[in-house]
Gaussian input, Z-matrix of N, CA and C with variables (Angstrom, degrees):
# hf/3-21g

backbone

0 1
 N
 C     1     B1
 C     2     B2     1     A1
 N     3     B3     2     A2     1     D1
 C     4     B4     3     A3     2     D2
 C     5     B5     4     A4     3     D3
 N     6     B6     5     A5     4     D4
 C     7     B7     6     A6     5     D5
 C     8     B8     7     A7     6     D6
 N     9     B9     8     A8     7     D7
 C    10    B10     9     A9     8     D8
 C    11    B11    10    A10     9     D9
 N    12    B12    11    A11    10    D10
 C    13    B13    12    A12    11    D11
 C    14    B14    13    A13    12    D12
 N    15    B15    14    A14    13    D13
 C    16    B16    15    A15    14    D14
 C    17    B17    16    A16    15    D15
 N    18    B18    17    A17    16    D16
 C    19    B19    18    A18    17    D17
 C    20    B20    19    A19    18    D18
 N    21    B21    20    A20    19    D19
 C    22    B22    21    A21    20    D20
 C    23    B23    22    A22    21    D21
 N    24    B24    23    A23    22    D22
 C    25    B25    24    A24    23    D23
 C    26    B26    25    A25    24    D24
 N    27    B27    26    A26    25    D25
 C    28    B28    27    A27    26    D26
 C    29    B29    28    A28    27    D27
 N    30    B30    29    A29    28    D28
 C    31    B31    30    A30    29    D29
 C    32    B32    31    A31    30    D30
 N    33    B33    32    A32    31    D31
 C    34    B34    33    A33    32    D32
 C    35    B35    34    A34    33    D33
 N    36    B36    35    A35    34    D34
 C    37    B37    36    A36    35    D35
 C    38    B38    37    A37    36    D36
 N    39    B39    38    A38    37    D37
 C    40    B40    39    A39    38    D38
 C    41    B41    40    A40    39    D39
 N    42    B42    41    A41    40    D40
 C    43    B43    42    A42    41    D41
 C    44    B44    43    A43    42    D42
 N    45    B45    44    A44    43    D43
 C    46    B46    45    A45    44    D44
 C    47    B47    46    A46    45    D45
 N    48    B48    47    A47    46    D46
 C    49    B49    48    A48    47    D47
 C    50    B50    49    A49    48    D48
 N    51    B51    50    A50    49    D49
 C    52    B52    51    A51    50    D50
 C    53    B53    52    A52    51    D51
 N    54    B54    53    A53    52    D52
 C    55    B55    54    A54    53    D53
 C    56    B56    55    A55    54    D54
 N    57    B57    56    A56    55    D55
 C    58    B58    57    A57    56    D56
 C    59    B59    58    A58    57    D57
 N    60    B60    59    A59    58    D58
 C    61    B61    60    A60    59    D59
 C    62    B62    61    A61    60    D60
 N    63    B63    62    A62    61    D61
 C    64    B64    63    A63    62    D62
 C    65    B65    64    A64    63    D63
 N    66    B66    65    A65    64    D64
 C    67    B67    66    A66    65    D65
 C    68    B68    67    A67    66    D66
 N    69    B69    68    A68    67    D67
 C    70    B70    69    A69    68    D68
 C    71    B71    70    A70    69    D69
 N    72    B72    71    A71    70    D70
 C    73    B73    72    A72    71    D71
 C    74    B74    73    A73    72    D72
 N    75    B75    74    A74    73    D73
 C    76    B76    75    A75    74    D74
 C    77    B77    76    A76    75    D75
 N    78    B78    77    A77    76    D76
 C    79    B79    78    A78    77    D77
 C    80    B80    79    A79    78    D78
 N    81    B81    80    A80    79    D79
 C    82    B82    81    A81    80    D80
 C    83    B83    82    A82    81    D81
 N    84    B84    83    A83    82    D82
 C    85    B85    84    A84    83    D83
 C    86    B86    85    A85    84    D84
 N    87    B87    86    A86    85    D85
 C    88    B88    87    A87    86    D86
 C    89    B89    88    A88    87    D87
 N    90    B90    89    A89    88    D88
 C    91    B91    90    A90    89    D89
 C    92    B92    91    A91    90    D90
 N    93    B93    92    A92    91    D91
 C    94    B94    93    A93    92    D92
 C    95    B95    94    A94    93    D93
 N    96    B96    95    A95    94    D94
 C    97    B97    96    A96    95    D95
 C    98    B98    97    A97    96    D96
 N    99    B99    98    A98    97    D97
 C   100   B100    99    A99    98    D98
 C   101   B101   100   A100    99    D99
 N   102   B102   101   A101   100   D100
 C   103   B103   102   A102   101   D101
 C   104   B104   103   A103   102   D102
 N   105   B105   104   A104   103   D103
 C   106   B106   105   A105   104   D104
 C   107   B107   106   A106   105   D105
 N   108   B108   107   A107   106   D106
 C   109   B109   108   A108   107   D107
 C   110   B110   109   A109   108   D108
 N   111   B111   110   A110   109   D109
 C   112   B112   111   A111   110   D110
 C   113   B113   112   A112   111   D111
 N   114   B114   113   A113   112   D112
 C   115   B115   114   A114   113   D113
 C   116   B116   115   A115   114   D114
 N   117   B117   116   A116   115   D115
 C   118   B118   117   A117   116   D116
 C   119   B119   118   A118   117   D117
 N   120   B120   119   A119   118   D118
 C   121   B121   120   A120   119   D119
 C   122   B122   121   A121   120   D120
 N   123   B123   122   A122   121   D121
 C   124   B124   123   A123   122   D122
 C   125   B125   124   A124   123   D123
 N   126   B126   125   A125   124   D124
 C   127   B127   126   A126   125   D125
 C   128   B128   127   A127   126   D126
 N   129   B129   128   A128   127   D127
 C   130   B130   129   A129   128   D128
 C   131   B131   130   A130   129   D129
 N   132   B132   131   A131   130   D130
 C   133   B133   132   A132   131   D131
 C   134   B134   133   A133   132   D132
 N   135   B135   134   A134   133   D133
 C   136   B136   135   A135   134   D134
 C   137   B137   136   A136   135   D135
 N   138   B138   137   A137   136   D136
 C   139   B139   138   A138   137   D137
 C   140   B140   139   A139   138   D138
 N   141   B141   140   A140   139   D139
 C   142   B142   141   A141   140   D140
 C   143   B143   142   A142   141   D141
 N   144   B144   143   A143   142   D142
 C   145   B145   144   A144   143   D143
 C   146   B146   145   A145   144   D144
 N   147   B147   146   A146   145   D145
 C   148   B148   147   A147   146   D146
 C   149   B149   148   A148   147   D147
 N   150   B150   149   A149   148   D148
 C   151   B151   150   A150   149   D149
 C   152   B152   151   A151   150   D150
 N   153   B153   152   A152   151   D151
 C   154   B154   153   A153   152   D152
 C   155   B155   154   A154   153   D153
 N   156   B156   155   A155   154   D154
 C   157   B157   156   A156   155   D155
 C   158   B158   157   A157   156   D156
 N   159   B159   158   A158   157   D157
 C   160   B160   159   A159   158   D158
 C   161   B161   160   A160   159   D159
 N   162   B162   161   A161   160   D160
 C   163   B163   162   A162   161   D161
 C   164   B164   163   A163   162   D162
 N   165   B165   164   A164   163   D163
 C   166   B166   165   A165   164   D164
 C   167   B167   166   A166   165   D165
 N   168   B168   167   A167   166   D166
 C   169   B169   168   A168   167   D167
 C   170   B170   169   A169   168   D168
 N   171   B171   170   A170   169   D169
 C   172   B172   171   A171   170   D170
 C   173   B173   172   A172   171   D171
 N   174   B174   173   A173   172   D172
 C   175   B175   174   A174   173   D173
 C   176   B176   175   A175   174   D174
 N   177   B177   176   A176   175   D175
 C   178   B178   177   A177   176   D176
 C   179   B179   178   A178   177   D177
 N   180   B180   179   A179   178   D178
 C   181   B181   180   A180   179   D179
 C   182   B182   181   A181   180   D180
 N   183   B183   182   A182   181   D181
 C   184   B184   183   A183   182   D182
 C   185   B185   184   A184   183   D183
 N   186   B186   185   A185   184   D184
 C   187   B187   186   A186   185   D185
 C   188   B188   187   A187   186   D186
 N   189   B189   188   A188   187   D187
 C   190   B190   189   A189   188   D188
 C   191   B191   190   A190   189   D189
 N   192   B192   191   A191   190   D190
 C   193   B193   192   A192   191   D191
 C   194   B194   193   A193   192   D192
 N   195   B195   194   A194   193   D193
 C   196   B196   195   A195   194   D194
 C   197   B197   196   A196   195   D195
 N   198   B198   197   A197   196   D196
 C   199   B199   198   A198   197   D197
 C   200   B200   199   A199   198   D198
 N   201   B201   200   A200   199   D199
 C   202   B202   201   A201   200   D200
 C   203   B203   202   A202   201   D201
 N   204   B204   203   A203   202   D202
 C   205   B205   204   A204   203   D203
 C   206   B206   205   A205   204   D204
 N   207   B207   206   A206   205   D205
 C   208   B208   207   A207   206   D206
 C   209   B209   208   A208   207   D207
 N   210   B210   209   A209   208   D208
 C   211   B211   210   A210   209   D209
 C   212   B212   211   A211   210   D210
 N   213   B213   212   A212   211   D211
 C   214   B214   213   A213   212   D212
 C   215   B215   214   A214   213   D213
 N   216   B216   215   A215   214   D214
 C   217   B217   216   A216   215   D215
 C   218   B218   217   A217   216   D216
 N   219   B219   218   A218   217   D217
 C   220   B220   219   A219   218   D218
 C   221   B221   220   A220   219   D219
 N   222   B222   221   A221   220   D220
 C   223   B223   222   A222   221   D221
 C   224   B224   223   A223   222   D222
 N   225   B225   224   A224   223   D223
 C   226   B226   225   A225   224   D224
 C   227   B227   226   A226   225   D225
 N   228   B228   227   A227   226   D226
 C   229   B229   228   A228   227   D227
 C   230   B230   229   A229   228   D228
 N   231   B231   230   A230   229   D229
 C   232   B232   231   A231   230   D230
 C   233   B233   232   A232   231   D231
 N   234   B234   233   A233   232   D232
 C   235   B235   234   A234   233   D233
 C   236   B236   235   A235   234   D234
 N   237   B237   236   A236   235   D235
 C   238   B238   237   A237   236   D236
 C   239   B239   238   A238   237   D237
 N   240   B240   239   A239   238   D238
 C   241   B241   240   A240   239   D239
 C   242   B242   241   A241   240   D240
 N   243   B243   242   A242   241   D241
 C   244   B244   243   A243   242   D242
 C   245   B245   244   A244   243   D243
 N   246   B246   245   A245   244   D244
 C   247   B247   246   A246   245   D245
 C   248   B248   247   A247   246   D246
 N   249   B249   248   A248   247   D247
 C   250   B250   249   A249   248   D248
 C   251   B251   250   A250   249   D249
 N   252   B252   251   A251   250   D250
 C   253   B253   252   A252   251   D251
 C   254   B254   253   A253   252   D252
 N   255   B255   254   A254   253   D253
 C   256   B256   255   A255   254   D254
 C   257   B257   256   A256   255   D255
 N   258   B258   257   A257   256   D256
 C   259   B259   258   A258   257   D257
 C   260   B260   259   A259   258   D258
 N   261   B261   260   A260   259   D259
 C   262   B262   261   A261   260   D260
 C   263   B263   262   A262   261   D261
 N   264   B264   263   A263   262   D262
 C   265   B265   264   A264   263   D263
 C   266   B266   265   A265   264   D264
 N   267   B267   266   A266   265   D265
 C   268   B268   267   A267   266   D266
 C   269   B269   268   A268   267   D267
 N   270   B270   269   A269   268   D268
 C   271   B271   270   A270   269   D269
 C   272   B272   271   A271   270   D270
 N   273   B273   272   A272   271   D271
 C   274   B274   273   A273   272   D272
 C   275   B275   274   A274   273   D273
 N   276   B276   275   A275   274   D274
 C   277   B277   276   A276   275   D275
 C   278   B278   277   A277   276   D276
 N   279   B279   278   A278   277   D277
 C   280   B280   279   A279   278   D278
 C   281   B281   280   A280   279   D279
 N   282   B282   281   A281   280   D280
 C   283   B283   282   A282   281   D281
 C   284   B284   283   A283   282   D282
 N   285   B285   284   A284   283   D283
 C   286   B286   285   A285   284   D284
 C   287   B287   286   A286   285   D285
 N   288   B288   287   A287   286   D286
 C   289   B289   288   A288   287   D287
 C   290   B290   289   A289   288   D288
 N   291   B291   290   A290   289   D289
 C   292   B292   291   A291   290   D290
 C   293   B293   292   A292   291   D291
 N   294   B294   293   A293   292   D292
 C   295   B295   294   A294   293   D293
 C   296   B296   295   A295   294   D294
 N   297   B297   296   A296   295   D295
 C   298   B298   297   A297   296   D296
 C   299   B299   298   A298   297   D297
 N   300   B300   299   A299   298   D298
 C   301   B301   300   A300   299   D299
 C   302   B302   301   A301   300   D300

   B1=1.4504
   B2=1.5316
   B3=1.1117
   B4=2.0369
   B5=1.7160
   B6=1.0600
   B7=1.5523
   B8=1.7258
   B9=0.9154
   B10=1.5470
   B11=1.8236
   B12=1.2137
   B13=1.9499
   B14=1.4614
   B15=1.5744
   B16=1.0279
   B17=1.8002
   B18=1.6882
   B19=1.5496
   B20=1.5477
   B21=1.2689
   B22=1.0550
   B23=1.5713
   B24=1.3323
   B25=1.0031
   B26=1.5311
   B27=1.6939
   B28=1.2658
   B29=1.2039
   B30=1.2101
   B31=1.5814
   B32=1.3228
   B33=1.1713
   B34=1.6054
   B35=1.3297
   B36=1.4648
   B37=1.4946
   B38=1.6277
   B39=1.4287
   B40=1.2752
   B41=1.6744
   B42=1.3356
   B43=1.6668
   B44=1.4658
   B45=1.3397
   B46=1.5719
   B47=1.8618
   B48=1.2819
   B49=1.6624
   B50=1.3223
   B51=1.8322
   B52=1.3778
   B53=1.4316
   B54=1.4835
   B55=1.3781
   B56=1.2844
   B57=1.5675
   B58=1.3155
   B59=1.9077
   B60=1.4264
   B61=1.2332
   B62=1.5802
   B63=1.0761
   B64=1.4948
   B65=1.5423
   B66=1.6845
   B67=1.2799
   B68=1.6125
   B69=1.2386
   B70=1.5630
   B71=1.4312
   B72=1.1129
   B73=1.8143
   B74=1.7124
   B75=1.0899
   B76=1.6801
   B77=0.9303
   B78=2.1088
   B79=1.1613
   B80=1.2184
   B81=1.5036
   B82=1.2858
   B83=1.2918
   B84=1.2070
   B85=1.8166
   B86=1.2308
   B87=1.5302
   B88=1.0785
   B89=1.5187
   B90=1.5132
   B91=1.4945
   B92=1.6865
   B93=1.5617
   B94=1.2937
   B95=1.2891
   B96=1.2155
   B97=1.6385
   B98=2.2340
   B99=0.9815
   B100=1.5867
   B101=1.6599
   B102=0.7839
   B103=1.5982
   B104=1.5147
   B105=1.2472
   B106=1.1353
   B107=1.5727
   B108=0.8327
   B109=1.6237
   B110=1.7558
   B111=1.5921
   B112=1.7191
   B113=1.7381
   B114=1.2275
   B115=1.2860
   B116=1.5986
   B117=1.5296
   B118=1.8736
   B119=1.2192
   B120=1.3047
   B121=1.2882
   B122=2.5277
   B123=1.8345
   B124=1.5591
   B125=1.7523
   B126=1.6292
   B127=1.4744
   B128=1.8402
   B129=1.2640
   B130=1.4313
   B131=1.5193
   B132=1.2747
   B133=1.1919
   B134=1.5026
   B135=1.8687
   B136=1.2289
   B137=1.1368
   B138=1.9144
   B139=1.2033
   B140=1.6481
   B141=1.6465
   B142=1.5378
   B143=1.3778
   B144=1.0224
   B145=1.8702
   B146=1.8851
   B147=1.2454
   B148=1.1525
   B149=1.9623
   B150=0.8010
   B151=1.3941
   B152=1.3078
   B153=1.5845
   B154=1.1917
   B155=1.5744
   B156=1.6970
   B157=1.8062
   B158=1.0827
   B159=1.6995
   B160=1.5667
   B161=1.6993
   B162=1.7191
   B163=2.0004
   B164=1.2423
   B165=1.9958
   B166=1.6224
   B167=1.6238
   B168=1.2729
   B169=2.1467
   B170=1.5179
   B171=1.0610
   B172=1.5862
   B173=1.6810
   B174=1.4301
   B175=1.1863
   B176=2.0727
   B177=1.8095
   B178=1.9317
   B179=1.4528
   B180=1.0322
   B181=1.3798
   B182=1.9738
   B183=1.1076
   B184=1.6295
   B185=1.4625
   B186=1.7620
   B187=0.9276
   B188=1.2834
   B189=1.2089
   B190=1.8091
   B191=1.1117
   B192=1.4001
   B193=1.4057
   B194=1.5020
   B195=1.5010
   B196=1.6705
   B197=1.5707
   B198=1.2845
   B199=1.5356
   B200=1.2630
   B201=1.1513
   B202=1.6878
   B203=1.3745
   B204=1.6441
   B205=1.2731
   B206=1.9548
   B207=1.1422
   B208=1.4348
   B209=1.3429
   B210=1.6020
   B211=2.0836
   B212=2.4091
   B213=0.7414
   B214=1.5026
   B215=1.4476
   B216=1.6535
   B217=1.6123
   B218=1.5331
   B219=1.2272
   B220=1.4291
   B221=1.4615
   B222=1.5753
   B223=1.3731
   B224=1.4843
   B225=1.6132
   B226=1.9248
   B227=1.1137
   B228=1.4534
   B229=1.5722
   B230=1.3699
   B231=1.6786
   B232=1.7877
   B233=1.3451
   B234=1.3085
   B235=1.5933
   B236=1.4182
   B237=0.8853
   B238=1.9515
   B239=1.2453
   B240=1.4046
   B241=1.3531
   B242=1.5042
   B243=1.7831
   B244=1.0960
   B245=1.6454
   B246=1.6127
   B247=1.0879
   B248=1.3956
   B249=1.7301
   B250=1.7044
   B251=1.3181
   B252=1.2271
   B253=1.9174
   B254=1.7253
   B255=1.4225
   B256=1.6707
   B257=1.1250
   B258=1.6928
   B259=1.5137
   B260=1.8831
   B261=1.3460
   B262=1.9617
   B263=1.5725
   B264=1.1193
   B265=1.5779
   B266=1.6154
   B267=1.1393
   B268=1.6596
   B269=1.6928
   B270=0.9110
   B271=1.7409
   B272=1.6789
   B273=1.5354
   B274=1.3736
   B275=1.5909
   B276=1.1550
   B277=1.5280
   B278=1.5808
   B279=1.3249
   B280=1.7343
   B281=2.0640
   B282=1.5384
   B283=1.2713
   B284=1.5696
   B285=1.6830
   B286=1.3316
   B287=1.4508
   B288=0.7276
   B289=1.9557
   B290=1.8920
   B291=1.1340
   B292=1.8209
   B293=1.8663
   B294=1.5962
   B295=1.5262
   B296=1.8491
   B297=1.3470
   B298=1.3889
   B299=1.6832
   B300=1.6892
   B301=1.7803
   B302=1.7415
   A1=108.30
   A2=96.64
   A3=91.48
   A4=90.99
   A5=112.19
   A6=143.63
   A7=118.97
   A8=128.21
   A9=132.77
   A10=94.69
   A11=100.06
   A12=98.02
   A13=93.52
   A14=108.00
   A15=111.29
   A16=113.81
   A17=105.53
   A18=107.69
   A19=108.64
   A20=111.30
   A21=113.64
   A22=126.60
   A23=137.91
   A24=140.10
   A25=92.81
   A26=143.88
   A27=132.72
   A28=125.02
   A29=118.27
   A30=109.72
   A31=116.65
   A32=103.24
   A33=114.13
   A34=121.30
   A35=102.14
   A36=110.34
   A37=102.95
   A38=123.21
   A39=125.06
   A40=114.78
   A41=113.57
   A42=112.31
   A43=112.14
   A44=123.75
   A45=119.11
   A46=82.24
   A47=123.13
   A48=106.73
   A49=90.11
   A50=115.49
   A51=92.27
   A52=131.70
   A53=113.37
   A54=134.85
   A55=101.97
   A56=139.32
   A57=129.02
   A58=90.03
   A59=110.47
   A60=95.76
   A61=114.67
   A62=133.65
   A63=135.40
   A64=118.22
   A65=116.87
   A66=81.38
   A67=123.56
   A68=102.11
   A69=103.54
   A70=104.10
   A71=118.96
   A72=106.05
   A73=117.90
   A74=101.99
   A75=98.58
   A76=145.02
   A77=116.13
   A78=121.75
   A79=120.03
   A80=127.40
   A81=134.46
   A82=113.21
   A83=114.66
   A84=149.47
   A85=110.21
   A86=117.35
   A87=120.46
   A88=129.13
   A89=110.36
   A90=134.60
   A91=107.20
   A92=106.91
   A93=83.90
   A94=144.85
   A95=119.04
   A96=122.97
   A97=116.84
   A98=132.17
   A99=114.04
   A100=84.63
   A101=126.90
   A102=139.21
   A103=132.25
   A104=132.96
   A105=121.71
   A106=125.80
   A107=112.75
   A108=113.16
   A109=106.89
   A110=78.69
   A111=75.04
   A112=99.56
   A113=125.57
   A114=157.09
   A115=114.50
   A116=102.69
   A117=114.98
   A118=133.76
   A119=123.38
   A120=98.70
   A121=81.59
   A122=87.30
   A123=85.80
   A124=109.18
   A125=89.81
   A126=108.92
   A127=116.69
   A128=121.58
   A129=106.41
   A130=131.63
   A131=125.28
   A132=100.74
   A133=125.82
   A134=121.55
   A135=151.16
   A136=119.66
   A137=120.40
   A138=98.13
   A139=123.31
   A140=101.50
   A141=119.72
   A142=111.87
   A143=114.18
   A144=133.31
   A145=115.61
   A146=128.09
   A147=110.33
   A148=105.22
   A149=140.84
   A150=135.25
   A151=78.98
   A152=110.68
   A153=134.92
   A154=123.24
   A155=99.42
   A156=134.64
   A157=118.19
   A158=131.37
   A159=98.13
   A160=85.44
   A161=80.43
   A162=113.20
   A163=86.35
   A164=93.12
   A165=116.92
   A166=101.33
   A167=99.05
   A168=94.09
   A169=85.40
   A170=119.02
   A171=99.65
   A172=116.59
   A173=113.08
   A174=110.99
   A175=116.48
   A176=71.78
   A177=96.98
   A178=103.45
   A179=133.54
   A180=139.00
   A181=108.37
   A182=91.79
   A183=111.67
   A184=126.99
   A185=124.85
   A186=149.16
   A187=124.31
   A188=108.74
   A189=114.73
   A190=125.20
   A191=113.68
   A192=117.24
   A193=112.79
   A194=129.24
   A195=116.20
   A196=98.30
   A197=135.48
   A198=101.70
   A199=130.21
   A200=100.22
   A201=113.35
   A202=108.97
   A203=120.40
   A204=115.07
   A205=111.65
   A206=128.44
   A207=139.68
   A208=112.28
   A209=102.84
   A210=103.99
   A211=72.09
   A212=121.20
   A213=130.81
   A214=89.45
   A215=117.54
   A216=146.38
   A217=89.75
   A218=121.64
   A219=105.67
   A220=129.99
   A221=105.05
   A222=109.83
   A223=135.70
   A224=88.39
   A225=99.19
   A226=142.12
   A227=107.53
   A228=135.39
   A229=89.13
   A230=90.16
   A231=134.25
   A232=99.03
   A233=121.67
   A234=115.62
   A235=98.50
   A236=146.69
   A237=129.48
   A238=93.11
   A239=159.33
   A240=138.16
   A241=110.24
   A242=110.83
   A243=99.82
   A244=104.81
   A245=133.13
   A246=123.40
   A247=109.82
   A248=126.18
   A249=123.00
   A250=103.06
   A251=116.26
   A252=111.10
   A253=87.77
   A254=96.28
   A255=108.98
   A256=109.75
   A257=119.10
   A258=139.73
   A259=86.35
   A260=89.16
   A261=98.18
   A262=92.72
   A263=114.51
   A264=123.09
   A265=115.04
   A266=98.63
   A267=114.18
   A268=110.02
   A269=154.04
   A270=160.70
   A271=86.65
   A272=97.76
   A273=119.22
   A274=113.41
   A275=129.73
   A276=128.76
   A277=110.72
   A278=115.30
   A279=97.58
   A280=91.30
   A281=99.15
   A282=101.27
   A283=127.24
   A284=104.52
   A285=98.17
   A286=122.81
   A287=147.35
   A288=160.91
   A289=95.22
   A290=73.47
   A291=82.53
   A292=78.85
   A293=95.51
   A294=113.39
   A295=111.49
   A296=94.01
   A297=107.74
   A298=73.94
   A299=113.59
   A300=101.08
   A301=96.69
   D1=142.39
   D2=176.14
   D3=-129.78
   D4=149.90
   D5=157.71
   D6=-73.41
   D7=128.83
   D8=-175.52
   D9=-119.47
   D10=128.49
   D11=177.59
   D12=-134.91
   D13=124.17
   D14=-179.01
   D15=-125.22
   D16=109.10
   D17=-179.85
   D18=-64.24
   D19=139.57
   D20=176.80
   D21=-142.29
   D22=104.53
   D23=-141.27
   D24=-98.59
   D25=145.74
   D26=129.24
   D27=-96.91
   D28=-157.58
   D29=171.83
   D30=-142.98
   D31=138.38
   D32=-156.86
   D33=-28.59
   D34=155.22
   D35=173.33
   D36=68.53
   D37=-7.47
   D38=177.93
   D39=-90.23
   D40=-21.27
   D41=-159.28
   D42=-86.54
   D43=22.16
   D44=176.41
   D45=-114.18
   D46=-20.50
   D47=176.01
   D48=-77.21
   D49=-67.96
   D50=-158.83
   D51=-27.55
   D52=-59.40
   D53=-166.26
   D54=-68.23
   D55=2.86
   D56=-176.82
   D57=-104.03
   D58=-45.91
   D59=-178.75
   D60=-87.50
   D61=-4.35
   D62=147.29
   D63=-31.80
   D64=-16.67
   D65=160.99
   D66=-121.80
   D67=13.28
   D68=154.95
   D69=-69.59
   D70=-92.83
   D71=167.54
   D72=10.56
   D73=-81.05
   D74=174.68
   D75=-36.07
   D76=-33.89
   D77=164.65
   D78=-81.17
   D79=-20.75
   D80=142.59
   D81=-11.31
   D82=-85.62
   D83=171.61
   D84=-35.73
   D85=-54.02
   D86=-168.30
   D87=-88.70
   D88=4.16
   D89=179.48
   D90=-114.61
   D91=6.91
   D92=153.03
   D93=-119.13
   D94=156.48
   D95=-165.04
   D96=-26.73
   D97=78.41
   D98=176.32
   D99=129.72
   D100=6.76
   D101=159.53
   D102=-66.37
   D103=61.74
   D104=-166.99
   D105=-87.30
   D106=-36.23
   D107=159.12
   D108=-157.32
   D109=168.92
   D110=175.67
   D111=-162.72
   D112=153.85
   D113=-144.78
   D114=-153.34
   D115=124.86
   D116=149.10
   D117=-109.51
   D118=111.57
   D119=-158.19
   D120=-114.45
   D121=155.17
   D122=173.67
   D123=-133.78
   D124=148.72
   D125=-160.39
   D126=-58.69
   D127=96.96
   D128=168.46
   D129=-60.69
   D130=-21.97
   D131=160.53
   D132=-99.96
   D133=4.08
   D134=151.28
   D135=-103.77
   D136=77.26
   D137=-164.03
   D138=-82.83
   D139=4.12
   D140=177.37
   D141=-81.96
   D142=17.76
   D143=-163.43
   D144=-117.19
   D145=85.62
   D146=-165.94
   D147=-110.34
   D148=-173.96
   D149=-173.12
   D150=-148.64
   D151=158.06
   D152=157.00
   D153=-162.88
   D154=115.03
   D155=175.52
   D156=-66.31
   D157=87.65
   D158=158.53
   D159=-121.47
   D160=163.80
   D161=174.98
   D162=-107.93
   D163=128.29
   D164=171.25
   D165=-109.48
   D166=168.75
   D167=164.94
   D168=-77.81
   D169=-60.07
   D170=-171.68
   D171=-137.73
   D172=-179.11
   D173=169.81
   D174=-34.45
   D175=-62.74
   D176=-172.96
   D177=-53.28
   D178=-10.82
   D179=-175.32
   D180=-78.94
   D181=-57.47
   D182=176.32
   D183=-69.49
   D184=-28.96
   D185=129.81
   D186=-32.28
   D187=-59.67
   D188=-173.51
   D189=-93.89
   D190=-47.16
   D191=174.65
   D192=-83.24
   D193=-21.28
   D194=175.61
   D195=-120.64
   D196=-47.34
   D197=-176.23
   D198=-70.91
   D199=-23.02
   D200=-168.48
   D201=-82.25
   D202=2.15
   D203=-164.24
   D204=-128.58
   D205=-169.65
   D206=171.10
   D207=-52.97
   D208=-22.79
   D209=-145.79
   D210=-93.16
   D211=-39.12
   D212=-167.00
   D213=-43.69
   D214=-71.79
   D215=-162.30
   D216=-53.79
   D217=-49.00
   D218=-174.87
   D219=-95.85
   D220=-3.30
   D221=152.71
   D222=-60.41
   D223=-48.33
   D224=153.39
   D225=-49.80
   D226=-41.43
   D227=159.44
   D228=-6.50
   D229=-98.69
   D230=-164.43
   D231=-33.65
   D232=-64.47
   D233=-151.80
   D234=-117.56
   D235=-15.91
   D236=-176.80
   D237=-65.25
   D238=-35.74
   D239=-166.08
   D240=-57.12
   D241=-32.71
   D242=-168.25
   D243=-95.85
   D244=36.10
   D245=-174.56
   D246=-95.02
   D247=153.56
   D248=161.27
   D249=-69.87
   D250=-26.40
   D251=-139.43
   D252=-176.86
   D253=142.38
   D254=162.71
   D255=-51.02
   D256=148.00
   D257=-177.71
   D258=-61.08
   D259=153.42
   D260=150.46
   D261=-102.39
   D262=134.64
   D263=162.79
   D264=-133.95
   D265=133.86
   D266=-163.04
   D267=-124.80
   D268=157.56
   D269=172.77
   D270=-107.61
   D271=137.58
   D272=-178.28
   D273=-114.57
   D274=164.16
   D275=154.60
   D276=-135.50
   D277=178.33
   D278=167.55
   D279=-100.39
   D280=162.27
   D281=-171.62
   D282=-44.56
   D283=-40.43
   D284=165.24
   D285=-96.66
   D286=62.43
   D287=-162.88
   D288=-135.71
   D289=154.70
   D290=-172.04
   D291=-131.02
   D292=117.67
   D293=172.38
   D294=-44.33
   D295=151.93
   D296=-158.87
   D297=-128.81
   D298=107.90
   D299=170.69
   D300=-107.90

């Protein structure tokens, strides 16, 4: 399993929309194939700061089946209006896990 963490900055006065349409977004996310869960969590002492967790089966899972595809384009749709700055997004493991790409 790998972890995807994605920083995500909005910009002010924007994060009660974002987070309202965050969860259309999610089912987006969350209907696709290698998708195992997924999570937003938002920053209390940054409240323009939101993180976002999902567990893939694998890297290739997250790659193929959501960026590379329609369901990606319409995730952006929904929520990039309300971004400052592109997400940092990174693939995670736990320390001892031997990556699954």
């Amino acid at each position: 399993m790998i972890r995807e963490i994605a920083l995500i900055d909005v910009r002010e006065g924007s994060e009660n929309d974002f987070a309202a349409r965050n969860a259309e977004a999610q089912a987006i996310l969350t209907g696709t194939p290698g998708c195992l869960s997924a999570q937003m969590f938002r920053g209390v002492e940054s409240p323009t700061r939101f993180v976002g967790m999902v567990e893939w089966e694998s890297r290739d899972a997250h790659l193929q089946n959501f960026r590379g595809t329609d369901r990606y384009s319409r995730y952006v749709a929904l929520l990039g209006e309300f971004l400052a700055a592109p997400p940092v997004v990174e693939h995670f493991v736990l320390y001892d896990e031997k990556p699954e790409l």
